[in-house]
C-alpha distance (Angstrom), angle and dihedral (degrees) to the residues before:
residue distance angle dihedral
X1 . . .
X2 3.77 . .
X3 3.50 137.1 .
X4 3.88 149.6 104.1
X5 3.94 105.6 170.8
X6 3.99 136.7 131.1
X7 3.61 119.3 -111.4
X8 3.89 112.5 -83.5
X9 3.95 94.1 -143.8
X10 4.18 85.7 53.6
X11 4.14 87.3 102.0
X12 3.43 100.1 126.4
X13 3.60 97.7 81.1
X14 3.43 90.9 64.9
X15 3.98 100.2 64.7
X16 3.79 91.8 44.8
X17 3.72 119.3 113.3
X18 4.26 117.6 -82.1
X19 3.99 127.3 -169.0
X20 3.55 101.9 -109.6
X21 3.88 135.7 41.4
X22 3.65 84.5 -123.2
X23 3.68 107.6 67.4
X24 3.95 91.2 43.3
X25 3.38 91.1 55.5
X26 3.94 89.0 52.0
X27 4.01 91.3 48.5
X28 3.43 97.6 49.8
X29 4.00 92.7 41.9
X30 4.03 82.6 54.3
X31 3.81 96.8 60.7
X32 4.20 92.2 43.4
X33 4.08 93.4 45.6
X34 3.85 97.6 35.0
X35 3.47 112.5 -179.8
X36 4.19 114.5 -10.5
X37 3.52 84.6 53.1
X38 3.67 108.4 35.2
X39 3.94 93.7 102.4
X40 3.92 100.8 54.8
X41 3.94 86.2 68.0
X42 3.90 101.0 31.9
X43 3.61 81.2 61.5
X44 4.08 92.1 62.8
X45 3.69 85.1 44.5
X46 3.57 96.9 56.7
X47 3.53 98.2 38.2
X48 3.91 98.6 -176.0
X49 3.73 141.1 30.7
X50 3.74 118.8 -94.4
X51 3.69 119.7 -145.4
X52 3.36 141.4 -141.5
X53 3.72 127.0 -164.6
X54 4.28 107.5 -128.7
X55 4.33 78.2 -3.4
X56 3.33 153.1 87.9
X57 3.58 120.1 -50.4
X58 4.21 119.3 -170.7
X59 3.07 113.1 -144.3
X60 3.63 122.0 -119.3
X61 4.23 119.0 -115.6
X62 3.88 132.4 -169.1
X63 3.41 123.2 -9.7
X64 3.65 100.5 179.2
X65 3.30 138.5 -13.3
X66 3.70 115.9 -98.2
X67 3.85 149.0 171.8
X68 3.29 103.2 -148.9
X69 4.05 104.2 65.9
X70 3.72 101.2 126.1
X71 4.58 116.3 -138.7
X72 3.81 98.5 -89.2
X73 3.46 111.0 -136.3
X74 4.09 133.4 -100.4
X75 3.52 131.5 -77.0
X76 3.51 131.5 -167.2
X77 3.69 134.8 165.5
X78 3.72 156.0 121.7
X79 3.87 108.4 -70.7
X80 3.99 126.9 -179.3
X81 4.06 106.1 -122.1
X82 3.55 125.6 -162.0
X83 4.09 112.9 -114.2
X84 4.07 105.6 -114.2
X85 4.08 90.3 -127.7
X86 3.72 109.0 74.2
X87 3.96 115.3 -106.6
X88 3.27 98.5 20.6
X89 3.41 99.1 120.1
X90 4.66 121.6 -126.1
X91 3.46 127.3 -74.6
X92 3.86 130.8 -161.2
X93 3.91 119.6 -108.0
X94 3.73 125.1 164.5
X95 3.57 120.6 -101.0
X96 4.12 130.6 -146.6
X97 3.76 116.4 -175.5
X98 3.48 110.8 -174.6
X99 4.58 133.1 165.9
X100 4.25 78.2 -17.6
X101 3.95 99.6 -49.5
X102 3.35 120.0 115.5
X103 3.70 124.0 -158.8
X104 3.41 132.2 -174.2
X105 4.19 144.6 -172.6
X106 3.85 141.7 151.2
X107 4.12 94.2 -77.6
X108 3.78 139.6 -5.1
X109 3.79 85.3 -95.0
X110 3.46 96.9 71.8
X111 3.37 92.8 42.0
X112 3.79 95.1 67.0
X113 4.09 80.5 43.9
X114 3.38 91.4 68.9
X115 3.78 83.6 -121.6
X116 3.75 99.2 139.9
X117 3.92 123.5 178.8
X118 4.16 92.3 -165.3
X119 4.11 141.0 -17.2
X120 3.62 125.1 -141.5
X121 3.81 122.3 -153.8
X122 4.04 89.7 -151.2
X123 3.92 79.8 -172.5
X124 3.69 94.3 64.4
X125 3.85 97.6 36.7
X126 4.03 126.7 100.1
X127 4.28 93.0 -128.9
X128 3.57 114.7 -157.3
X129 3.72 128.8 169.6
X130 3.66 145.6 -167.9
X131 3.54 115.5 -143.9
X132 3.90 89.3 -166.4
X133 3.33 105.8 59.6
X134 4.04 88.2 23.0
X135 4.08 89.7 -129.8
X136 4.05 115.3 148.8
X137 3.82 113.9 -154.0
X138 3.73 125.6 -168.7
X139 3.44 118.4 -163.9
X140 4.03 102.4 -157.0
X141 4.12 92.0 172.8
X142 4.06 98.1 -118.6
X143 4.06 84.2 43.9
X144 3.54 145.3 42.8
X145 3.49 113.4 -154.3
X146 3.98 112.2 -160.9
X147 4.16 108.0 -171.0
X148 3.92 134.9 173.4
X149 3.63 144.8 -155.4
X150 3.55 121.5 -150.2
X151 4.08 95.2 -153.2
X152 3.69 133.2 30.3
X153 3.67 104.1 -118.9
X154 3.44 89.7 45.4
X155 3.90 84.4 54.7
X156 3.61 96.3 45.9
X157 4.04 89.0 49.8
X158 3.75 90.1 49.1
X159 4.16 96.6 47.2
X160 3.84 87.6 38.7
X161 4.32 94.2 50.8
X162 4.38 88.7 37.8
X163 3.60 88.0 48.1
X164 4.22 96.6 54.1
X165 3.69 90.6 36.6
X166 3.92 87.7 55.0
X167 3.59 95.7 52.3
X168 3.93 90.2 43.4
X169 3.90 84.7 53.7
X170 3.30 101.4 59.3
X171 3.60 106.2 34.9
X172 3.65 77.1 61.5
X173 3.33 100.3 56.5
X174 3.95 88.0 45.8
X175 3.99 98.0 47.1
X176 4.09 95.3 40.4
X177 3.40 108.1 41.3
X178 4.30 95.2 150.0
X179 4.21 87.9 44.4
X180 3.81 95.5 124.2
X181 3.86 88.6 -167.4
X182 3.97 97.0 74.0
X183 3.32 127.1 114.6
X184 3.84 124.0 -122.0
X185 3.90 108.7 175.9
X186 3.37 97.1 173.9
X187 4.14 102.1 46.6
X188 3.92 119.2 87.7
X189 3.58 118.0 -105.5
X190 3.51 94.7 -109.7
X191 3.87 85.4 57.5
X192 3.89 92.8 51.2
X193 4.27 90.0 56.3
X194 3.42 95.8 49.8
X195 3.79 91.2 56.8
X196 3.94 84.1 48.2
X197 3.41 92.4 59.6
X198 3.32 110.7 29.4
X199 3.55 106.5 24.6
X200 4.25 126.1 -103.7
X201 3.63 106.0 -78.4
X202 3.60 91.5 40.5
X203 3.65 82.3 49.9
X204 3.77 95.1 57.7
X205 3.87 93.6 48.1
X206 3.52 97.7 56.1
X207 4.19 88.0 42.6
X208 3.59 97.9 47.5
X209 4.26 88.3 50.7
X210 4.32 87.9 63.3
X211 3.45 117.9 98.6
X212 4.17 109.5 -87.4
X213 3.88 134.1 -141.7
X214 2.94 128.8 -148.9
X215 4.04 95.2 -149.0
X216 4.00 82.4 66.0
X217 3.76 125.7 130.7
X218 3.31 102.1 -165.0
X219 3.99 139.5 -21.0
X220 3.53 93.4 -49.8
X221 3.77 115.0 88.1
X222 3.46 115.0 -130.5
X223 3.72 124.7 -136.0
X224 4.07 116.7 -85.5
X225 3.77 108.5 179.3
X226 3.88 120.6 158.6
X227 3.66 89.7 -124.0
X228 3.51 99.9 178.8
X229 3.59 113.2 42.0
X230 3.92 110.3 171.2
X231 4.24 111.5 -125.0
X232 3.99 116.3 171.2
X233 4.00 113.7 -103.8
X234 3.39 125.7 -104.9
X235 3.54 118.7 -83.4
X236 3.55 102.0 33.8
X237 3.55 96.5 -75.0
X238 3.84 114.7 144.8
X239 3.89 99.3 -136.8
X240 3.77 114.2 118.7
X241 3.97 114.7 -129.6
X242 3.37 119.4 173.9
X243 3.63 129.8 -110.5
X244 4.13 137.7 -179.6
X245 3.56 128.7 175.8
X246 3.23 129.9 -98.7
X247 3.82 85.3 -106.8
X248 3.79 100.9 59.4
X249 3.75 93.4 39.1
X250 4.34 83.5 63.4
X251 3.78 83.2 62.8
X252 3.91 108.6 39.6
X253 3.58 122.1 107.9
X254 4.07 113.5 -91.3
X255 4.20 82.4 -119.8
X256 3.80 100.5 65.7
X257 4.16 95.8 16.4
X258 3.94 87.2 113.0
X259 3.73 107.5 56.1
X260 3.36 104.4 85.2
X261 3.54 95.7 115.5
X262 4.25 98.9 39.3
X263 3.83 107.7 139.5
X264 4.08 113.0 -105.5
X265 3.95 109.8 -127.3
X266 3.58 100.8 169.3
X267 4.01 116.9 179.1
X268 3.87 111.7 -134.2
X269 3.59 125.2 -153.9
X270 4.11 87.0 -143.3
X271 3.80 95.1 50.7
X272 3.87 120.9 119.7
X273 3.64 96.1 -115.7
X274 3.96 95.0 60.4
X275 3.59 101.8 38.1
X276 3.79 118.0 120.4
X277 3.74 122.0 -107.1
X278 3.90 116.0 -105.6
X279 3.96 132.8 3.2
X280 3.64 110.2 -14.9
X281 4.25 117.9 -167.3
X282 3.71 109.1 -142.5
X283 3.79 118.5 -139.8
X284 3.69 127.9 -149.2
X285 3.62 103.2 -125.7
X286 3.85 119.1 -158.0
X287 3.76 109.0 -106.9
X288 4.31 92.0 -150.0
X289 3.48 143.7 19.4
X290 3.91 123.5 -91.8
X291 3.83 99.8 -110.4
X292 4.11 123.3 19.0
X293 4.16 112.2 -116.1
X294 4.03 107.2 -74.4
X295 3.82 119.0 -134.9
X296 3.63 120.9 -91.2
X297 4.05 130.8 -164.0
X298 3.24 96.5 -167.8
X299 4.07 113.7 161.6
X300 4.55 94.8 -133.2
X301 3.58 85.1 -179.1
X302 3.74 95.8 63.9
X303 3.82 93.3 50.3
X304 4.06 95.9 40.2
X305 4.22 96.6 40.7
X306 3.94 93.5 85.2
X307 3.45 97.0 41.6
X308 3.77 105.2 61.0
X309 3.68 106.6 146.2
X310 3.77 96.6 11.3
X311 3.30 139.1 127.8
X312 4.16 103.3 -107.3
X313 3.84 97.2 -161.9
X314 3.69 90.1 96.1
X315 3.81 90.6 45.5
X316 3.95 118.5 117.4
X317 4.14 104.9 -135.3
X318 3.81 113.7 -176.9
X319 3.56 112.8 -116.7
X320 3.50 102.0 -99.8
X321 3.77 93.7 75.7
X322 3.90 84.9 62.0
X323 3.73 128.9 90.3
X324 3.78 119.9 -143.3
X325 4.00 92.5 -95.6
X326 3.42 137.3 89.3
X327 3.91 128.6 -127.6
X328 3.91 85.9 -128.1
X329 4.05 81.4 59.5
X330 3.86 90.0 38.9
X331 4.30 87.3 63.1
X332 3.94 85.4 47.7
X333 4.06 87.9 59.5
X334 3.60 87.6 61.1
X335 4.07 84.2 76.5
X336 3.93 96.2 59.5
X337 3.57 95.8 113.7
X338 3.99 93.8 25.8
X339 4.37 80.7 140.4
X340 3.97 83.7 82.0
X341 4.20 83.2 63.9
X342 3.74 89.0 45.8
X343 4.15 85.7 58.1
X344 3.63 92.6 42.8
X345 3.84 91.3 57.0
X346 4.02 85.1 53.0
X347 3.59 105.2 43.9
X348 3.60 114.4 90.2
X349 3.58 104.3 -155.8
X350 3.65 111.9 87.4
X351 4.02 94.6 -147.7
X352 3.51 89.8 51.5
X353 3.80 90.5 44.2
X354 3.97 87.2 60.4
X355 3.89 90.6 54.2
X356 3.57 95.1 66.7
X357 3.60 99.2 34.4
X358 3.88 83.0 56.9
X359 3.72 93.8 42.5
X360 3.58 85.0 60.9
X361 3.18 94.2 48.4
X362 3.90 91.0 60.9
X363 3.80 90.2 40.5
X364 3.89 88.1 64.7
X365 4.03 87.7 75.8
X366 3.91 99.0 50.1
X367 3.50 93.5 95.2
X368 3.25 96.9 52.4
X369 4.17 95.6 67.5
X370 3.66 93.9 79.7
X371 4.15 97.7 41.8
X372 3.72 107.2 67.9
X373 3.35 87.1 111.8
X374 4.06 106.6 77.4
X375 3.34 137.2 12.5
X376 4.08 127.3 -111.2
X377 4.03 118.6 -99.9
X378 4.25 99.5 -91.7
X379 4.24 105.1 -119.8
X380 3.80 113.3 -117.2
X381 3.88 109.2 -132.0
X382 3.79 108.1 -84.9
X383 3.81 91.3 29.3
X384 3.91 116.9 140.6
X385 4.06 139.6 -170.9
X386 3.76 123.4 -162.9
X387 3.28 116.5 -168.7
X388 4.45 117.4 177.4
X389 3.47 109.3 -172.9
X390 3.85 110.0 179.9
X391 3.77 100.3 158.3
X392 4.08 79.3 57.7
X393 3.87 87.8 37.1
X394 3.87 100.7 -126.2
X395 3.84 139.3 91.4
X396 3.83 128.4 -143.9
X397 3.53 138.3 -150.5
X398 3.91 127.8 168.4
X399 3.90 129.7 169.8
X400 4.22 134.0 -165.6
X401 4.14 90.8 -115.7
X402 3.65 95.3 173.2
X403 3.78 137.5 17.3
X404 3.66 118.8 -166.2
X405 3.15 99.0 57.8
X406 3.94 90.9 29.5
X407 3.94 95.7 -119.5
X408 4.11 107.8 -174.6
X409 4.17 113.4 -171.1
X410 3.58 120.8 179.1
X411 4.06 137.8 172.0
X412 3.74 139.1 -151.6
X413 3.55 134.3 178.3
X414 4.24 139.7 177.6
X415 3.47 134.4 158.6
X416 3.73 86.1 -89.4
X417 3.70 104.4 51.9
X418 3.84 142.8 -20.5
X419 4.03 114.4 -128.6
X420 3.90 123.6 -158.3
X421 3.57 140.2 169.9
X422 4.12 147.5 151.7
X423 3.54 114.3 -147.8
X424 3.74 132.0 -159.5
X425 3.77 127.2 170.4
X426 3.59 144.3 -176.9
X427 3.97 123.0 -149.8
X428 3.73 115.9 -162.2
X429 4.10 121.9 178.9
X430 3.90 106.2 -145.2
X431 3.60 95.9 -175.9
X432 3.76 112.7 -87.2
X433 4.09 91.0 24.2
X434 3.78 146.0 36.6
X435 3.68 120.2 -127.4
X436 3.94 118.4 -145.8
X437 3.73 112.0 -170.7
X438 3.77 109.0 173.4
X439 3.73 124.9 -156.8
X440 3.62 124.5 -154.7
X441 3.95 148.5 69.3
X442 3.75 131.1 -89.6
X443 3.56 114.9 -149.4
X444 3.89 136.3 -165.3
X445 3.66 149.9 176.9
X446 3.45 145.0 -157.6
X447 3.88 107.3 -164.8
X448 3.87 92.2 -167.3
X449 4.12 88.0 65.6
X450 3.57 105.2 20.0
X451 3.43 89.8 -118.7
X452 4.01 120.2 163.9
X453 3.93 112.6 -165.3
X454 3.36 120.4 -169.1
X455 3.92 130.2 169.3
X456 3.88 144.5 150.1
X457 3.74 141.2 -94.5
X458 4.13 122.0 -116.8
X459 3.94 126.0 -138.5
X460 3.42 120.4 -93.3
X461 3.59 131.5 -150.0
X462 4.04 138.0 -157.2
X463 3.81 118.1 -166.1
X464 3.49 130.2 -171.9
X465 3.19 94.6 49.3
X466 3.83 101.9 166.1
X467 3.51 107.1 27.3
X468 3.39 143.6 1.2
X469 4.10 122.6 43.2
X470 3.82 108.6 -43.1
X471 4.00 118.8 -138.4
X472 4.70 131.8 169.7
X473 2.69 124.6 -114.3
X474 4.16 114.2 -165.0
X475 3.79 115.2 -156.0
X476 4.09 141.6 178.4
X477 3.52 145.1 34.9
X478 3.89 131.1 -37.5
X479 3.82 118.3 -169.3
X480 3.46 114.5 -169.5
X481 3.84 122.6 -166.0
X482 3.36 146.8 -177.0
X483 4.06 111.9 -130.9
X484 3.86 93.7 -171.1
X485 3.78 98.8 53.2
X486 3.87 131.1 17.1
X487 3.87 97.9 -149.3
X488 3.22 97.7 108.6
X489 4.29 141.5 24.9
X490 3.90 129.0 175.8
X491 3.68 129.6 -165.2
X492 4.00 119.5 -163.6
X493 3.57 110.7 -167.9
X494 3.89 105.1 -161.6
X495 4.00 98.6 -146.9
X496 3.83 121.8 -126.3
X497 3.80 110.3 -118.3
X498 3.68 122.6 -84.8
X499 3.83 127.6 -162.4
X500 4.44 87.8 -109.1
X501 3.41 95.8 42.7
X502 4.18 148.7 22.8
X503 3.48 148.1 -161.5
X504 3.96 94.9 5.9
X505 3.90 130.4 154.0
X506 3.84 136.6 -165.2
X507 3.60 129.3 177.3
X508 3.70 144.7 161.7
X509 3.77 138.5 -117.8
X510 4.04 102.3 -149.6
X511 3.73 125.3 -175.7
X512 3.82 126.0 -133.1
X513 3.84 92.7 -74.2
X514 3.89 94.1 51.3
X515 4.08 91.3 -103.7
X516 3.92 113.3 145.7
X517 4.15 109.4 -105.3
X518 3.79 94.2 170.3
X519 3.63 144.3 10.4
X520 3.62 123.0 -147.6
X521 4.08 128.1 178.2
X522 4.07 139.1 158.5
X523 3.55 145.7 96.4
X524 3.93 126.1 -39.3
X525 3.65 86.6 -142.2
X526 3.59 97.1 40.7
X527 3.59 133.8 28.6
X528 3.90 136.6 -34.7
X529 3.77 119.9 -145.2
X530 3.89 128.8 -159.7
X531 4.12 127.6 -140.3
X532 3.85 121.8 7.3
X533 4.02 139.2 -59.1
X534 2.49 134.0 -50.6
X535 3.94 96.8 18.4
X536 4.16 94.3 46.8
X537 3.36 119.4 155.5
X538 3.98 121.6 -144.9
X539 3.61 108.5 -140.4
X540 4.09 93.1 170.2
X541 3.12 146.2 20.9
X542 4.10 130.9 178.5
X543 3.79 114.2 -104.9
X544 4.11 108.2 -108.3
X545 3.60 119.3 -96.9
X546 3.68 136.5 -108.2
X547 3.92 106.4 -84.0
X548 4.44 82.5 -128.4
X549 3.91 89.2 33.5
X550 4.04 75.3 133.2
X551 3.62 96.4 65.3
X552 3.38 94.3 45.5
X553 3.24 111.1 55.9
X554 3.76 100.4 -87.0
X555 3.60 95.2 -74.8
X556 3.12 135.5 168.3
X557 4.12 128.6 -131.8
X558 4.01 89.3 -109.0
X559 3.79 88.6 39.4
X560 3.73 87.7 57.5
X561 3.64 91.9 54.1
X562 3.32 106.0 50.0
X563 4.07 99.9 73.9
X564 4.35 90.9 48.5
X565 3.71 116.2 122.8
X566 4.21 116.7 -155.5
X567 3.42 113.6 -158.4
X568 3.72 81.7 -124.0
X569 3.55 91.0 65.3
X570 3.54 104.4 49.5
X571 3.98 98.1 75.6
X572 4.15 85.2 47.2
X573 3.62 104.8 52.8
X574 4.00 128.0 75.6
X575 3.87 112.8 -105.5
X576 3.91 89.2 -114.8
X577 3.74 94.4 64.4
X578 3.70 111.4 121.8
X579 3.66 99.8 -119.5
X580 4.04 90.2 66.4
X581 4.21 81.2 62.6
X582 3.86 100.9 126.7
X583 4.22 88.9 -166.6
X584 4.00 90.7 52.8
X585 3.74 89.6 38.3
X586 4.00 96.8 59.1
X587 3.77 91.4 42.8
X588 4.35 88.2 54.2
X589 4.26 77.8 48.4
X590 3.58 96.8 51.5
X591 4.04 94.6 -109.0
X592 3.58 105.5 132.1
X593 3.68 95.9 155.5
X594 4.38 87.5 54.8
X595 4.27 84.7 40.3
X596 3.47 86.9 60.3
X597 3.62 101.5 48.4
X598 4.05 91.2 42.7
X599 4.07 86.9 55.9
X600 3.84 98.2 51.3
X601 3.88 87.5 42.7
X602 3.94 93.0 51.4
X603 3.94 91.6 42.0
X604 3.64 90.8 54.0
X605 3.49 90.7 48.7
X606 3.73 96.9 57.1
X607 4.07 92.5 48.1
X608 3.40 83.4 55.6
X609 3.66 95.8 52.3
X610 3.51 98.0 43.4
X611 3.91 86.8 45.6
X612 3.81 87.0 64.1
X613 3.77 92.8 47.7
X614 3.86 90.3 56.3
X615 3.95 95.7 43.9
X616 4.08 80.3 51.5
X617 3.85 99.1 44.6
X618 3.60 87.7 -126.3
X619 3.83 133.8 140.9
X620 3.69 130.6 -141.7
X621 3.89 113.3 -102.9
X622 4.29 112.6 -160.4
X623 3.60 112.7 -129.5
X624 3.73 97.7 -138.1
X625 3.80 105.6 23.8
X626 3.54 148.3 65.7
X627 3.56 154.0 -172.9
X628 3.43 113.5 -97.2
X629 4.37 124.5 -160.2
X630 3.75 90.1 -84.8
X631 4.10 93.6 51.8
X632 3.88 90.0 -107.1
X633 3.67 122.9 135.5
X634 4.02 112.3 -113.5
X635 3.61 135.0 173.4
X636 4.14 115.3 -83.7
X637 3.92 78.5 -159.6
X638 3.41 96.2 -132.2
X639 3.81 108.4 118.6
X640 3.93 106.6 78.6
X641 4.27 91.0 47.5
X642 3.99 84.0 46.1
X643 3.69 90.6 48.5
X644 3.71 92.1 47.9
X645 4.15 99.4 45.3
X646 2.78 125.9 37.2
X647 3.20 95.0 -1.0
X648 3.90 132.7 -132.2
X649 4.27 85.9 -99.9
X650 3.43 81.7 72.3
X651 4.09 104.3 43.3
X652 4.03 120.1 83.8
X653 3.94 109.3 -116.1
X654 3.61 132.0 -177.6
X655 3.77 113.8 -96.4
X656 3.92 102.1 -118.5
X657 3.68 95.2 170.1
């Protein structure tokens, strides 16, 4: 489904031995600053600016510290800024750079107000620019920051003034380290009095020695309270309520301080009202992976530095960033909590219909918390994935449709609900993060209402890209509608993450008139609740994880499922399902080296393929999809009656691997 990252656990590469006092110093200041201060020492390591004809260009940082860098001057303007919710288009804020801060708010008015919308450490940023389309990007780790300039001098003045005060910043920070006055917009506050008292590299000793997070934005720690631990009610009743001490509730966030007491309804996959009709055969399902995730010292930087900007789709990554599952099995752990469908198809009330559809909407990014780490296997065209689930009481299918642009479609169905989508993507590495923005609609239906939901995805974001532990963030707006009636609307916004809290949602159920029904709010990774404190109800809650989820790969018990091969299913499924992938299957073994080999093989067999195709003037035609009116891919429903006769032993398909 998304991503292009290196593997978190790859640290060892990082304490081996470097030509030059210089760079060790950087690497080892990396892992004690972590994020805020990432880009003071990436700018050593980098050393100059790389160009890009019509590209990106980073800009070049520090050289050498000096005394002798003279105050640059002011510079204030009107800038065009980027909206934070994808799509929505740039709006114009006024800008004040100033001794390498940049602040910004809606005029120069509020400015002087002290009525800032945002403040940039231009120090601490990744800058890149295109001279082209005369856009300035700074990369600030738990931000992007996209910015335009309407005329070329004006651009040139802007990229000449950000690149002086960004030198002047950090040889600041470098040749004052016990100046109490200096700014730090991105440290906690907790951060910025220990420097004033004991000075900044004391400072970052006793910092780095706190317990870290990985869901952290910056240097400050955010708060990580078990807010709902579940504790029997009184009386002997077996309802769970939930409960914190008196303790934790002194540290929770004023938003969710009052639902200590919410109702649980949890949705089980075992429950009566979501089991399948007739005999079901229960499969034992392995519980881990064959081999834990091997090391890896691969250099990121050297793959990512000429592609600032870019689209990484079309980007080679050796195998060791990857985790032994495919993005066609990445679409299929969308489905996890698919018993929240089975619900909605049994609830009568269409407002509370839309709460679980849109819970399970949110659910679909759960498994994603734990994976930031590696990237999903990329599907050769004509790839597949079945996946027939009875004891969950759905079946799967998804196909490779389309290759440049990567176009993934897949299809499930039950007697609850049918699932579809087609997903495309675009990964672009800013710096310090990677930006996912996916493209595409998810569709369901409810056959016992006729109802046809349909809604869209939100950006997602990996930081700490380079160093340091990587973590998502997911962030924007999701409308979900239904096409067949217009009773009912509901809008999740999925909340860019603040230094007290991460990873939260809210949304609204609204009726026909645009009045608020129901209220729903949580944690994409967590739990969503319904109505208000302190009478919330939960309607999910994420599955736990693996107790050594770490060492492999973050997955979850589903995810570690989904790549098994039965000896019973061998002789069933096509040969161009992506469990017969040898380079996926040696990296779930623990064979990197034979991974690698497998990958290069199968790439080089599909330029080869698609080479004929050109020479031929002939297009690719899916198996088991096709375009529908609205130039989506849909299900030609073909694949479960081919499976059953005559069988896809005896069908010709193209040899992928």
């Amino acid at each position: 489904m998304y991503y292009l990252h290196q593997d978190t656990t790859a640290t060892d590469h990082r304490h081996q031995k470097h030509d030059g006092n210089q760079v060790s110093v950087c690497l080892k200041t990396l892992d004690v600053l972590k994020s805020a201060f990432m880009v003071l020492t990436v700018s050593f390591y980098y050393c100059s600016c790389v160009s890009f004809q019509d590209s990106w260009e980073i800009i070049e940082g520090l050289r050498g510290v000096s005394a002798n860098i003279q105050e640059p001057d002011r510079q204030e303007g009107f800038l065009l800024k980027r909206r934070k919710w994808p799509m929505k288009g740039w709006h114009k804020r006024y800008f004040l750079l100033e001794k390498g801060i940049l602040k910004y708010a809606k005029r120069a008015a509020d400015l002087k107000k002290g009525k800032l919308h945002g403040c940039i450490d231009v120090g601490l940023s990744v800058m890149s620019i295109k001279k082209k389309a005369m856009c300035i990007d700074l990369d600030t780790e738990d931000n992007i920051f996209h910015l335009k300039v309407k005329s070329q001098e004006l651009f040139e003045e802007w990229v000449s003034k950000l690149r002086h005060h960004r030198v002047f910043r950090q040889n600041e920070i470098a040749t004052y380290p016990h100046e109490r006055h200096l700014f730090y917009p991105h440290t906690s506050p907790s951060l910025n009095e220990s420097m004033k008292k004991v000075g900044y590299s004391e400072a970052l000793t006793e910092f780095s020695a706190q317990p870290k997070n990985h869901d952290s934005t910056c240097l400050s720690k955010p708060l990580s309270v078990n807010l709902f631990p579940y504790q029997e009610c009184s009386g002997g009743s077996h309802s769970l309520v939930h409960q914190a001490s008196s303790e934790s509730k002194a540290s929770i966030p004023e938003s969710i301080s009052e639902f200590f007491d919410a109702q649980e309804y949890l949705l089980s996959s075992s429950s009566s009202e979501n089991e399948v009709s007739g005999a079901v055969t229960l499969v034992r399902r392995r519980s881990t992976l064959p081999s834990p995730r091997p090391s890896s010292s691969v250099s990121l930087w050297n793959i990512l530095r000429n592609n600032i900007g870019k689209d990484l789709s079309k980007v080679a990554m050796p195998v060791q960033l990857n985790e032994p599952i495919n993005t066609l099995q990445r679409l299929c752990e969308e489905l996890e909590y698919s018993e929240l469908l089975d619900t909605a198809n049994q609830t009568q009330d269409p407002y509370q219909r839309m709460v679980y559809v849109a819970t399970f909407a949110v659910s679909a990014y759960a498994s994603t918390h734990h994976r930031a780490g590696s990237k999903p296997f990329n599907p050769v065209l004509g790839e597949t994935y079945e996946c027939d689930r009875p004891d969950k009481g759905f079946r799967f299918i998804a196909e490779q449709v389309k290759h440049h642009p990567p176009v993934s479609a897949c299809h499930s169905d039950s007697q609850n609900f049918t699932f579809w989508q087609d997903v495309r993507w675009k990964n672009k590495f800013w710096g310090k993060s990677m930006e996912i923005v996916q493209m595409g609609t998810t569709h369901v239906t409810l056959p016992a209402f006729g109802d046809h939901y349909e809604w869209n995805k939100v950006t997602s974001c990996i930081h700490n890209i380079l160093s340091g532990q990587r973590w998502i963030e997911h962030y924007g707006e999701m409308a979900i509608k239904n096409i067949n009636s217009d009773n009912c609307q509901c809008k999740i916004t999925f909340v860019k993450v603040r230094s007290s809290s991460v990873n939260e949602i809210e949304g609204v159920v609204t009726d026909s008139k645009g009045k608020v029904v129901h209220s729903i709010f949580g944690k994409w990774h967590e739990s969503v609740f319904q109505g208000d404190p302190p009478t919330a109800m939960c309607i999910w809650r994420a599955n736990p994880m693996p107790s050594d989820q770490e060492q492999y790969y973050g997955f979850t018990q589903f995810a570690m499922e989904l790549n098994e091969l039965e000896p019973s299913l061998r002789l069933r499924l096509p040969p161009t399902d992506t469990r017969f992938r040898p380079d996926q299957r040696f990296l779930e073994e623990g064979n990197v080296d034979g991974a690698e080999e497998q990958k290069q093989r199968i790439e080089q067999l599909q330029r080869e393929r698609r080479k004929v195709l050109q020479d031929n003037n002939m297009t690719h035609k899916p198996r088991f999809f096709k375009k529908s009116n609205n130039d989506t891919w849909v299900s030609n429903n073909t694949y479960w009656d081919l499976r059953r006769e005559p069988g896809f032993s005896k069908i010709d398909f193209p040899v992928l691997w």
